[in-house]
VOPAGU-2260 file (C-alpha; in pm, 1 decimal, decimal comma):
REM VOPAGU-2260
SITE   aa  ch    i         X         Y         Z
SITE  UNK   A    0   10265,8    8307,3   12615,5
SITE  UNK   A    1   10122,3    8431,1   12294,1
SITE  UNK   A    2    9884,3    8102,3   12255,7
SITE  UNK   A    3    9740,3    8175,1   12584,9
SITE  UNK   A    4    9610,0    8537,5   12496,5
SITE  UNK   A    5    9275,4    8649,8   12532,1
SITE  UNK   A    6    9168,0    8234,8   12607,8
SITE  UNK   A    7    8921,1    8147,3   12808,2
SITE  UNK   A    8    8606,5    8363,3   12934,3
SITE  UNK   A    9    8642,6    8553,3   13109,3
SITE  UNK   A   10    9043,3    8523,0   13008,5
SITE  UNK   A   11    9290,5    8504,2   13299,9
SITE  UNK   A   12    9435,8    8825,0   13439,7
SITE  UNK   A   13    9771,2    8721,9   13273,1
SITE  UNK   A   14    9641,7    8661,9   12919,8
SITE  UNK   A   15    9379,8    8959,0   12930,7
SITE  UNK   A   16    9453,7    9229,3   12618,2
SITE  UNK   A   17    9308,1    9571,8   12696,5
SITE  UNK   A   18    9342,1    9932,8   12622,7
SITE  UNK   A   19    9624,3    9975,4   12879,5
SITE  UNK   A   20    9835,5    9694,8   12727,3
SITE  UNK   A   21    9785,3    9622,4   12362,7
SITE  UNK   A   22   10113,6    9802,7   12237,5
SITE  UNK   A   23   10332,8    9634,8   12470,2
SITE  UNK   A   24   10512,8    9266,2   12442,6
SITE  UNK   A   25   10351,5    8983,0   12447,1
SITE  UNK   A   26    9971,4    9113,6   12440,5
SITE  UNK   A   27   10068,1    9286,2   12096,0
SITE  UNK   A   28   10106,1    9026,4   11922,5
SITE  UNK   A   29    9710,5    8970,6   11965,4
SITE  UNK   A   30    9641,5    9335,3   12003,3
SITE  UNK   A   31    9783,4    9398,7   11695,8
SITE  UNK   A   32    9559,0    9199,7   11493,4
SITE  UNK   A   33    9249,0    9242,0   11701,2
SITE  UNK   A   34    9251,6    9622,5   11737,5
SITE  UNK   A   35    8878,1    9589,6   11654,9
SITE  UNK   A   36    8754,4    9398,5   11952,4
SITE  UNK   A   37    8988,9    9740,8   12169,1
SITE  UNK   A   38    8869,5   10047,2   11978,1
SITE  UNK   A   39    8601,5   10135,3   11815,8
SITE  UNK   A   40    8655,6   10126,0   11340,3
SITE  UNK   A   41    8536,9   10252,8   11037,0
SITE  UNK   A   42    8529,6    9981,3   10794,3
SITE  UNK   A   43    8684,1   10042,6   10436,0
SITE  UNK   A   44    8469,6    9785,9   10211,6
SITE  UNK   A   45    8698,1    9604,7    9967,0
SITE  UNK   A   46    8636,4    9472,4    9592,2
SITE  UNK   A   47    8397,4    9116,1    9570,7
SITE  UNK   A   48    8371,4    8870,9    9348,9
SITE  UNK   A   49    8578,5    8917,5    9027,8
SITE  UNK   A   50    8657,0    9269,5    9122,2
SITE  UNK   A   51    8944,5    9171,9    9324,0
SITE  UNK   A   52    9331,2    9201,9    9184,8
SITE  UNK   A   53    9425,0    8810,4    9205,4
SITE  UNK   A   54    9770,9    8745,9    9314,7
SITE  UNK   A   55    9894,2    8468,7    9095,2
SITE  UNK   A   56   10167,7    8227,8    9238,3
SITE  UNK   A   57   10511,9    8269,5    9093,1
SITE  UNK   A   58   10716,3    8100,4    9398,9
SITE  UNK   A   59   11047,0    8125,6    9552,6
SITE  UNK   A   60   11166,7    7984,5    9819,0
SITE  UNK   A   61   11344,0    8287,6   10006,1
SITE  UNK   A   62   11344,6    8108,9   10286,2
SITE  UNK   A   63   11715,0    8031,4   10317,2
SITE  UNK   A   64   11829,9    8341,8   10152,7
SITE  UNK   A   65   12110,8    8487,0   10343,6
SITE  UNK   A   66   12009,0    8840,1   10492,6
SITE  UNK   A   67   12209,4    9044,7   10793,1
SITE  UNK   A   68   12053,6    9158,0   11102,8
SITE  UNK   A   69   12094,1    9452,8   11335,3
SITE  UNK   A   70   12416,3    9286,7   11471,7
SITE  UNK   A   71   12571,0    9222,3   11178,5
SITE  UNK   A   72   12510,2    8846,7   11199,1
SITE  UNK   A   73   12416,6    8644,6   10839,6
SITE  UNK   A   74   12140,3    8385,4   10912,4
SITE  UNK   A   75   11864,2    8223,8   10673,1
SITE  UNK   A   76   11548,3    8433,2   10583,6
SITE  UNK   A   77   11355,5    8227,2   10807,2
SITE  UNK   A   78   11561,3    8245,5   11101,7
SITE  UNK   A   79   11603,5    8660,9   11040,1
SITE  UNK   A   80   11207,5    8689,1   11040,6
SITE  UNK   A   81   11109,6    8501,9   11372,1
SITE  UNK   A   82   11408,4    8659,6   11505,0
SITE  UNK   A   83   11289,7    9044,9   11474,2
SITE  UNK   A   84   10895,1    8882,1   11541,4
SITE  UNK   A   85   10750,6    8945,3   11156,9
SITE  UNK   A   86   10380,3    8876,1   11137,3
SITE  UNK   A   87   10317,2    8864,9   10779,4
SITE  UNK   A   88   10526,8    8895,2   10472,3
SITE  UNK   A   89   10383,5    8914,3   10133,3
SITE  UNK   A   90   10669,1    8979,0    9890,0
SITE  UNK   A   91   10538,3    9016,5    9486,7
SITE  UNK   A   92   10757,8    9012,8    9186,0
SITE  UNK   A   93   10580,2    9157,6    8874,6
SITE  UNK   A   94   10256,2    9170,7    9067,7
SITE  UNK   A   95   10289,1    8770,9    9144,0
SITE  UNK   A   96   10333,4    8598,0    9472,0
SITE  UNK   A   97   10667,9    8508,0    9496,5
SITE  UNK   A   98   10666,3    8458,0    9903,9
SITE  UNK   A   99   10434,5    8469,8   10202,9
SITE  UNK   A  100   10485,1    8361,3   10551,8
SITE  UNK   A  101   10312,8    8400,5   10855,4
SITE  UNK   A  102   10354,3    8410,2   11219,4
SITE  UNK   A  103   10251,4    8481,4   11606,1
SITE  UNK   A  104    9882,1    8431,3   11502,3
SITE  UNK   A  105    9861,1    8667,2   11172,0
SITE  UNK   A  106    9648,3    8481,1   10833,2
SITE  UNK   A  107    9637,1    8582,4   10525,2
SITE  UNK   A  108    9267,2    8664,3   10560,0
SITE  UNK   A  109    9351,1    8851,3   10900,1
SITE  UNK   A  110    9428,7    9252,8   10892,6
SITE  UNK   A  111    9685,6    9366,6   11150,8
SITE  UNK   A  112    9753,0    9749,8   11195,9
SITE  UNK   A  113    9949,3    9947,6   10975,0
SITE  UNK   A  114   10054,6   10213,0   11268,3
SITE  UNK   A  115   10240,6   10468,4   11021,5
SITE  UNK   A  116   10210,3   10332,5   10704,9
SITE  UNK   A  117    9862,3   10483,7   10726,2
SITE  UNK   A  118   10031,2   10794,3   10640,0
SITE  UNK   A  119   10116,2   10670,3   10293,7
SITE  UNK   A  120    9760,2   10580,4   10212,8
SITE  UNK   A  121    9651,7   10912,4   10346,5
SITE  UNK   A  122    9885,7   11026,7   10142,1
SITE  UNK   A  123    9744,4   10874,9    9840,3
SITE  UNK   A  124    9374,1   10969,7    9872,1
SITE  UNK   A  125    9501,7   11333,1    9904,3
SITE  UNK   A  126    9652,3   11284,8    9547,3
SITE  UNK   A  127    9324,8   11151,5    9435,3
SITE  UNK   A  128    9112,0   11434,2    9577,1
SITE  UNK   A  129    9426,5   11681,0    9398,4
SITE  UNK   A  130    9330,3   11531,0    9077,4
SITE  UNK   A  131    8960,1   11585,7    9073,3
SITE  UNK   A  132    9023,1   11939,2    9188,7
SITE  UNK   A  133    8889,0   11876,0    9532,2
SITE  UNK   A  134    9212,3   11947,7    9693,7
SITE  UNK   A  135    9517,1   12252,6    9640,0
SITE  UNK   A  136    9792,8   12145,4    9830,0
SITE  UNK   A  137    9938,7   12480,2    9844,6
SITE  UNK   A  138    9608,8   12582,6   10014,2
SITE  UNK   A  139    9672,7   12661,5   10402,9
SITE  UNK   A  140    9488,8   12415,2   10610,3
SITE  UNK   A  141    9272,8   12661,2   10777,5
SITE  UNK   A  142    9093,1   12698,7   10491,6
SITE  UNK   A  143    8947,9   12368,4   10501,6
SITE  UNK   A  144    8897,1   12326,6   10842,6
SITE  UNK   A  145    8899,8   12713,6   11052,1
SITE  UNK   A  146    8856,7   12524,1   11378,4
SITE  UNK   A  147    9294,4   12516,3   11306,3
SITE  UNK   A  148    9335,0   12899,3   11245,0
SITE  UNK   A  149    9453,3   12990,0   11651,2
SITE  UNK   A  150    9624,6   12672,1   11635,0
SITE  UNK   A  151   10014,6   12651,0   11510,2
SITE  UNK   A  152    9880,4   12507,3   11202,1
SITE  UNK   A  153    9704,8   12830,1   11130,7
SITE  UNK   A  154   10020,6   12911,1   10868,6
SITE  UNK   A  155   10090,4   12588,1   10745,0
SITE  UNK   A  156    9955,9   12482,9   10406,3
SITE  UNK   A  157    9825,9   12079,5   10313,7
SITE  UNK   A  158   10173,1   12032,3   10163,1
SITE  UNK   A  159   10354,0   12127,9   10495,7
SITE  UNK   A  160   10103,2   11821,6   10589,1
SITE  UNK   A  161   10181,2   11632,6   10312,1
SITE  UNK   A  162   10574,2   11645,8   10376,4
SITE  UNK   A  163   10596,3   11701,4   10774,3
SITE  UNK   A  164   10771,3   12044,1   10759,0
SITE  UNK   A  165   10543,9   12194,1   10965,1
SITE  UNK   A  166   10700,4   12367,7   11257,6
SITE  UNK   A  167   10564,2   12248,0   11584,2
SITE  UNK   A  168   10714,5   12210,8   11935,8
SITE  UNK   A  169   10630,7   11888,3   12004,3
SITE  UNK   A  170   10778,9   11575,3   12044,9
SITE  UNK   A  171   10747,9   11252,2   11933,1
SITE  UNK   A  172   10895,7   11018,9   12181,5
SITE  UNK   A  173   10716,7   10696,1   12240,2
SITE  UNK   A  174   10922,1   10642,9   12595,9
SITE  UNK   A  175   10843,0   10969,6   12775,7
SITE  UNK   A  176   10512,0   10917,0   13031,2
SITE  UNK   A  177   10573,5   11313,9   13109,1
SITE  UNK   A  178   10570,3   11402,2   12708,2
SITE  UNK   A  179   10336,8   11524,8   12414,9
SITE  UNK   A  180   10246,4   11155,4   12349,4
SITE  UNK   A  181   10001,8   11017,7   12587,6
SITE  UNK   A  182    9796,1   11295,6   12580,2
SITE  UNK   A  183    9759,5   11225,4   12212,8
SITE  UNK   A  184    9736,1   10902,2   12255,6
SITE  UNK   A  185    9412,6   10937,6   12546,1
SITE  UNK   A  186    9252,0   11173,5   12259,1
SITE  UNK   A  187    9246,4   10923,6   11942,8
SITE  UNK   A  188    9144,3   10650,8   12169,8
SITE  UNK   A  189    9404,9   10408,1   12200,2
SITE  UNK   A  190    9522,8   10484,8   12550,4
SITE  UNK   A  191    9264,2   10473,9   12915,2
SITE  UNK   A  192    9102,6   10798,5   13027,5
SITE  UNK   A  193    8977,1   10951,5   12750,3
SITE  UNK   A  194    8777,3   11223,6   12600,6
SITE  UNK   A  195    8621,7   11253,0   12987,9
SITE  UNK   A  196    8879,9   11532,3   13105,9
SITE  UNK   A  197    9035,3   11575,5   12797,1
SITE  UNK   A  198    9035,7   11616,4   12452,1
SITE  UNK   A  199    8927,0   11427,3   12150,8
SITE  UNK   A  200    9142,3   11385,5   11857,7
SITE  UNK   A  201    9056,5   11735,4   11710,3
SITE  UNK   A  202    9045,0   11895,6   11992,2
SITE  UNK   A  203    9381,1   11794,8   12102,9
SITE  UNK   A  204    9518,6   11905,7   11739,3
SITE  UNK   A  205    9324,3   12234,4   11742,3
SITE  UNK   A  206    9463,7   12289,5   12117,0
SITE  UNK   A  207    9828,7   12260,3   11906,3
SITE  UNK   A  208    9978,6   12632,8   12010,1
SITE  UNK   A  209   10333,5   12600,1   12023,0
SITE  UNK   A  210   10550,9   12663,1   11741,0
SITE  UNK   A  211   10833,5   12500,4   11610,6
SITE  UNK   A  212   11220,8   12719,9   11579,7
SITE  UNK   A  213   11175,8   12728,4   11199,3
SITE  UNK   A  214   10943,2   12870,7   10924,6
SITE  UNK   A  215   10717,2   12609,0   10776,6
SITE  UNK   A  216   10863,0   12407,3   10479,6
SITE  UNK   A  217   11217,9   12434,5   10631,5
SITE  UNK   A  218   11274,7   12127,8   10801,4
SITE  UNK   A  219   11128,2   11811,1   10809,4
SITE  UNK   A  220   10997,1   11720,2   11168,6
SITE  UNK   A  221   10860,0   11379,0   11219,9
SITE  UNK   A  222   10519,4   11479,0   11403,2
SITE  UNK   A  223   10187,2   11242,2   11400,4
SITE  UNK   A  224    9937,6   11471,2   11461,6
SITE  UNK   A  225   10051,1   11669,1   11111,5
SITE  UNK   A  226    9872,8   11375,2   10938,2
SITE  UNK   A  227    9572,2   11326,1   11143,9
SITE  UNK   A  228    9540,4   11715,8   11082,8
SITE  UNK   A  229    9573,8   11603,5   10727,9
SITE  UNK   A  230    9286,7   11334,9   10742,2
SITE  UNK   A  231    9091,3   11618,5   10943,8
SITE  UNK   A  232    9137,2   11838,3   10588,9
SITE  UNK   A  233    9045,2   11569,2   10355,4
SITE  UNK   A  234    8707,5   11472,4   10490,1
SITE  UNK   A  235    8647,0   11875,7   10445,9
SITE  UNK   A  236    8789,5   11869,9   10136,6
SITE  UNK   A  237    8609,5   11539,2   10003,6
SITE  UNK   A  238    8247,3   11662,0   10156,3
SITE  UNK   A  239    8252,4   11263,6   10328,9
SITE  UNK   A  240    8432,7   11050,0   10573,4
SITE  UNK   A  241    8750,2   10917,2   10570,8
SITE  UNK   A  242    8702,7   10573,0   10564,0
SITE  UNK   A  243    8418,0   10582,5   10249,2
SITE  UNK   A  244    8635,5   10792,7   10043,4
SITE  UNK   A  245    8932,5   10515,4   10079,8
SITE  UNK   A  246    8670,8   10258,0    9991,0
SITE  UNK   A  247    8473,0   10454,7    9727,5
SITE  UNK   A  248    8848,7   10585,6    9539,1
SITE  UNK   A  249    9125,9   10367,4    9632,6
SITE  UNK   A  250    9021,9   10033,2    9835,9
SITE  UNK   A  251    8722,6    9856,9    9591,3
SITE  UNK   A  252    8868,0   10019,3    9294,7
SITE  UNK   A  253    9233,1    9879,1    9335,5
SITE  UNK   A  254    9077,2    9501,0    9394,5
SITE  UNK   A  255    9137,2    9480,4    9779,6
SITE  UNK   A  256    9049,5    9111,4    9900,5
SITE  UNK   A  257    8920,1    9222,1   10220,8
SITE  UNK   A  258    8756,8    9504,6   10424,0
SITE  UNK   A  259    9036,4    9750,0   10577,4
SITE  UNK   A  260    8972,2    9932,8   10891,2
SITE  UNK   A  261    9061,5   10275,5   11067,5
SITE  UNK   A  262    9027,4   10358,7   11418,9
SITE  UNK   A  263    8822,3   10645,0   11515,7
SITE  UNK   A  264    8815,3   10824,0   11826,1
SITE  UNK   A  265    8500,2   10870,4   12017,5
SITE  UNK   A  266    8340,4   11137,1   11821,4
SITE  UNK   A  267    8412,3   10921,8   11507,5
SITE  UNK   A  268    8722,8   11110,0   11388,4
SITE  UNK   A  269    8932,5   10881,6   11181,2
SITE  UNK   A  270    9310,5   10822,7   11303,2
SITE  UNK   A  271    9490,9   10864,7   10947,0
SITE  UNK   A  272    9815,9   10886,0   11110,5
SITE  UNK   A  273    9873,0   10545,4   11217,0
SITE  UNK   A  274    9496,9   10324,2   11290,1
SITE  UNK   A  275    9497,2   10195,0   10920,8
SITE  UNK   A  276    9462,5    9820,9   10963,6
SITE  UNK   A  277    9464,9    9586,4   10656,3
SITE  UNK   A  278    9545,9    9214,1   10502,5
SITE  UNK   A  279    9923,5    9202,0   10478,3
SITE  UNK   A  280    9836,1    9062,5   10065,2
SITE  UNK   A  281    9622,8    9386,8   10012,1
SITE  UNK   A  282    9922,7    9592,2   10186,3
SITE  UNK   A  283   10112,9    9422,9    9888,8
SITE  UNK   A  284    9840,3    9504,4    9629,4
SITE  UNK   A  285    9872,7    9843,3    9747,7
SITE  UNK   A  286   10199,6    9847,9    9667,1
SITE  UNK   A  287   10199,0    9676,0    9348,3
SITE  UNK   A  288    9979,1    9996,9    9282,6
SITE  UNK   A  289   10243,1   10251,7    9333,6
SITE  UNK   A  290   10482,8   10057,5    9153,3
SITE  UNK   A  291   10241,5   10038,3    8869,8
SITE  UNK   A  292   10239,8   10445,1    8860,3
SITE  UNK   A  293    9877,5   10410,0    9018,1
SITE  UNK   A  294    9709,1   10159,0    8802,1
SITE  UNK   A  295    9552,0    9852,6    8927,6
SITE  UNK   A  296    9286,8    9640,6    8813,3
SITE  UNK   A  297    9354,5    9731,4    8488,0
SITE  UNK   A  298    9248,6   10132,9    8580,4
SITE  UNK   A  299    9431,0   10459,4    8684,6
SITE  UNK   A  300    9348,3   10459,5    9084,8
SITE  UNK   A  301    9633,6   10708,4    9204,7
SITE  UNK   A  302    9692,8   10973,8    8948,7
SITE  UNK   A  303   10017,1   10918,0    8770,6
SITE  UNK   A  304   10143,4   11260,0    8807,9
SITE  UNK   A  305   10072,3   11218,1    9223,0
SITE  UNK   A  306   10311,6   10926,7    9197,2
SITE  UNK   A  307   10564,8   11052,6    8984,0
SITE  UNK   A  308   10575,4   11331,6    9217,6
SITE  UNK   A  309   10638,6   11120,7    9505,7
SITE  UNK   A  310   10922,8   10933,9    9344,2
SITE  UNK   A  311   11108,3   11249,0    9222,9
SITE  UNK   A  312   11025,9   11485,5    9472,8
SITE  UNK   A  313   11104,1   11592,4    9871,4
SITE  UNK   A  314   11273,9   11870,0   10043,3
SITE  UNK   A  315   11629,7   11704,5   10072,5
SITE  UNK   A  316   11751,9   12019,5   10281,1
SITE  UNK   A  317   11433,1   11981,4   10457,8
SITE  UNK   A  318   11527,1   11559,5   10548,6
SITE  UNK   A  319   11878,3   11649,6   10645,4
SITE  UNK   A  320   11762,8   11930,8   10890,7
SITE  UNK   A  321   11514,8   11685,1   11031,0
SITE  UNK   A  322   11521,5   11466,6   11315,1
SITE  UNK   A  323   11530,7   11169,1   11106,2
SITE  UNK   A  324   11822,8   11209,1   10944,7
SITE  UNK   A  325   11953,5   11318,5   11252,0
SITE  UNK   A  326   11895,8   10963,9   11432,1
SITE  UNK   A  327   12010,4   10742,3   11116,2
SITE  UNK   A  328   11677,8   10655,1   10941,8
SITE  UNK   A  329   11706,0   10465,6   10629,7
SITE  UNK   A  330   11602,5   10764,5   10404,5
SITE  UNK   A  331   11697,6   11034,2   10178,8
SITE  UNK   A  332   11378,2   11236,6   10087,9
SITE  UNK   A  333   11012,3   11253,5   10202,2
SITE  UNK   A  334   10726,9   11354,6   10015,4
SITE  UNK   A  335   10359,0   11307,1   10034,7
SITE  UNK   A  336   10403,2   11038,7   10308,8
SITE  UNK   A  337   10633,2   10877,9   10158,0
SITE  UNK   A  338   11034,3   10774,6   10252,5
SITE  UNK   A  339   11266,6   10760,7    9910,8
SITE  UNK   A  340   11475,9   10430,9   10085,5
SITE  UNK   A  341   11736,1   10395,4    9823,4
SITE  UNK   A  342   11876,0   10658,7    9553,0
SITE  UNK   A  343   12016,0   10386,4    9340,7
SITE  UNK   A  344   11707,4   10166,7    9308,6
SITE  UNK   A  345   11455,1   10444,4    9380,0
SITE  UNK   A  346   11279,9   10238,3    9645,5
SITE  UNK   A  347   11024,6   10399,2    9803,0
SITE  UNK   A  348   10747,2   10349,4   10117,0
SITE  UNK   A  349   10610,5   10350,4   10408,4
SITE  UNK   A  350   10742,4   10258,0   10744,5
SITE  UNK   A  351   10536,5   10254,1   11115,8
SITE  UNK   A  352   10650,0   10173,7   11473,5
SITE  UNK   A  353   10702,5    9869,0   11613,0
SITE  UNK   A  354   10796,7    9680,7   11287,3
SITE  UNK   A  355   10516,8    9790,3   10982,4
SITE  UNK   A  356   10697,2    9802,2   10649,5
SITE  UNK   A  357   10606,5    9894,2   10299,3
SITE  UNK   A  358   10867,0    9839,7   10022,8
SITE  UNK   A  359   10803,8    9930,1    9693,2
SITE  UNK   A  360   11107,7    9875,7    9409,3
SITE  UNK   A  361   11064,5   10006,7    9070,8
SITE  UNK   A  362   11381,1    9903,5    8956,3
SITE  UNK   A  363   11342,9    9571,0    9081,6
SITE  UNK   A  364   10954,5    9538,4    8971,3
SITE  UNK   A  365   10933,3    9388,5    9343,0
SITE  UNK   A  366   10735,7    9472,1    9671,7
SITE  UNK   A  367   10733,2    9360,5   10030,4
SITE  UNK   A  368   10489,5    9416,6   10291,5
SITE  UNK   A  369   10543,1    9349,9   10650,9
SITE  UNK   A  370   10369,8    9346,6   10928,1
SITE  UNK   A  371   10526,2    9289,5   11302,5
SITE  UNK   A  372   10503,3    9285,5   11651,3
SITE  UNK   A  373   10843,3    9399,2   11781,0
SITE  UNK   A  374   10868,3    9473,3   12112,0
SITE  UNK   A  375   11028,9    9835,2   12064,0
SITE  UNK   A  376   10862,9   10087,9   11890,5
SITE  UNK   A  377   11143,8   10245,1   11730,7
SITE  UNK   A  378   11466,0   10072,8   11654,9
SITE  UNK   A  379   11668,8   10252,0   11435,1
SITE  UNK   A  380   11973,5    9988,4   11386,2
SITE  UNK   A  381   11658,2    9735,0   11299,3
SITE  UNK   A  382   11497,8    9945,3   11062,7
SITE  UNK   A  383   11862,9   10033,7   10865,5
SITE  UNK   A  384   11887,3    9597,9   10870,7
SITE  UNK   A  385   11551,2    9593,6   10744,8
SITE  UNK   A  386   11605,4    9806,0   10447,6
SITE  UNK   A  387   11984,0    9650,7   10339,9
SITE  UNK   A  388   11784,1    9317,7   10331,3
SITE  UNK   A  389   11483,1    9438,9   10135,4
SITE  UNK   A  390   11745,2    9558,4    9851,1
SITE  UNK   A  391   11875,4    9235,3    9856,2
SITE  UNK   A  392   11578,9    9051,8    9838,5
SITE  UNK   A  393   11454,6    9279,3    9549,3
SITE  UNK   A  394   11803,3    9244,3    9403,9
SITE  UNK   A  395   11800,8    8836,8    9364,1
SITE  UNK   A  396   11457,3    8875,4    9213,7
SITE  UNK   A  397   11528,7    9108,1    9018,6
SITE  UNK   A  398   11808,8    8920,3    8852,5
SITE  UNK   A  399   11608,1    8591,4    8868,4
């Protein structure tokens, strides 16, 4: 059904994409790489010319490697990938491009949404505003933006936003029509009916009153709005908009091939949370970055120290009091908005809904970037699959 999306004009009722529809199966698999023509972006300029990081071939074919899936089953790569509905893979081995494969529409010159890996970029520009002295993490949030102070994030400080251990009562459940979600999602946008008789994005997070059954900076609570509350502070903090800082510090600097996007909501307000969309090769030059200890393009984008942190770092009371740990998740620590995936290795990165995946092995020197249309949004047996396979993956590379 996929090839018969958004064809024809006008396009028939059956292949139509819209607002109401674009996260669900099939229409996401065109929704997810058109978000543009839905909702309305900031775009993040990338590097031209010589400026951007080439990705030099070095290939392997990994497409009958042997991984497991949810089930326990072994099939080839190949099989595995169209099985769980990857988009794009990019995976890099000492910064070269040791496999890419595409799917369900995606290009490598195409972006497709990063849902919450956006965090982890967020996450990095607030270690690059940290280093030029723009940002104190330990700072409460308030002071940056005092619309939050009779809000429940009036006590919380940027790192309680940097590592989700800000105590809130609400609830993050993609399947509930009566819960804290659609509200949410009417405010940043990406749902029908609103602002008009409701909020916008920052008036939905200032609206936040209800607190959480902990302190902040006990537990780790898995909340979105914490890190567009975040975004909210570093456009305060940074004196400019979301989406030029990215370009201006991280994006042009670190040699992305093409313009990035973020959502906004319809008094501009940038969805850092999750509306990140990207090339699934600069995804992987992103990575390559944080692997690198920050530096790309022959420069020090991230600061070193903001890395190292993220790779040592994280509450691991905090995780195992959390909700994640609590369903199974594939992690140990969080910090910054980042997972540690694997003690051992120290594999580390970013993970979104419905099948977005940053990998990032130092041991290994590898990275993968994925980007998916899976039909679920969370899938907890998929995402521990996902993980076992990346190791392995990183592993045979590693050794190679």
């Amino acid at each position: 059904m996929e090839q018969q999306l958004m064809q024809g004009a006008p396009p028939g009722p059956d292949g139509q994409v819209t607002l109401a529809n674009w996260r669900q199966s099939p229409f996401s698999k065109w929704g997810f790489r058109n978000l543009r023509n839905l909702v309305p972006t900031a775009a993040i300029a990338g590097a031209t010319g010589s400026e951007v990081t080439p990705l030099r071939e070095a290939w392997r074919d990994l497409g009958e490697l042997d991984l497991v899936d949810a089930a326990g089953a072994r099939l080839p790569a190949h099989r595995y990938l169209r099985a769980i509905n990857v988009d794009g893979l990019v995976v890099l081995r000492r910064g070269e491009l040791a496999y890419e494969l595409y799917d369900n529409g995606l290009e490598a010159s195409r972006q497709h949404i990063l849902f919450s890996v956006s965090k982890s970029v967020t996450g990095v520009l607030a270690g690059v505003l940290a280093d030029r002295g723009l940002l104190d993490p330990d700072r409460p949030a308030a002071d940056y933006a005092p619309e939050l102070k009779s809000s429940v994030y009036a006590g919380a400080t940027v790192r309680h936003l940097l590592d989700m251990t800000v105590s809130i009562g609400f609830s993050e459940d993609y399947a509930d029509p009566n819960g804290d979600m659609p509200a949410y999602r009417r405010a940043v946008g990406w749902d029908p009916g609103g602002p008009v008789g409701g909020a916008d994005l920052r008036g939905f997070l200032a609206s936040l009153k209800t607190p959480g059954e902990t302190a902040h900076g006990e537990v780790f609570h898995y909340v979105s709005p914490d890190t567009d509350t975040l975004g909210w502070v570093l456009e305060r903090a940074g004196g400019a908009p979301f989406a030029q800082m990215l370009s201006d510090l991280i994006w042009r600097p670190m040699g992305a091939e093409r313009e990035a996007w973020v959502t906004l909501d319809s008094f501009g307000a940038p969805r850092t949370a999750g509306g990140v969309c990207m090339t699934t090769r600069d995804l992987a030059r992103f990575g390559e970055m944080m692997r690198r200890g920050g530096v790309a393009n022959g420069r020090q984008i991230a600061p070193a120290w903001w890395v190292d942190d993220i790779r040592s770092n994280g509450d691991r009371r905090a995780w195992e009091r959390g909700n994640f740990a609590a369903m199974g998740f594939p992690a140990s620590r969080y910090r910054s908005k980042w997972y540690l995936f694997d003690e051992e290795t120290g594999a580390f990165g970013g993970a979104g809904i419905h099948g977005q995946w940053l990998y990032v092995c130092p041991t290994s020197e590898v990275v993968i970037a994925a980007f998916s249309s899976q039909p679920d949004a969370a899938d907890i047996p998929y995402s521990v699959a996902w993980i076992a396979n990346c190791k392995h993956i990183a592993r045979e590379l590693g050794a190679a």
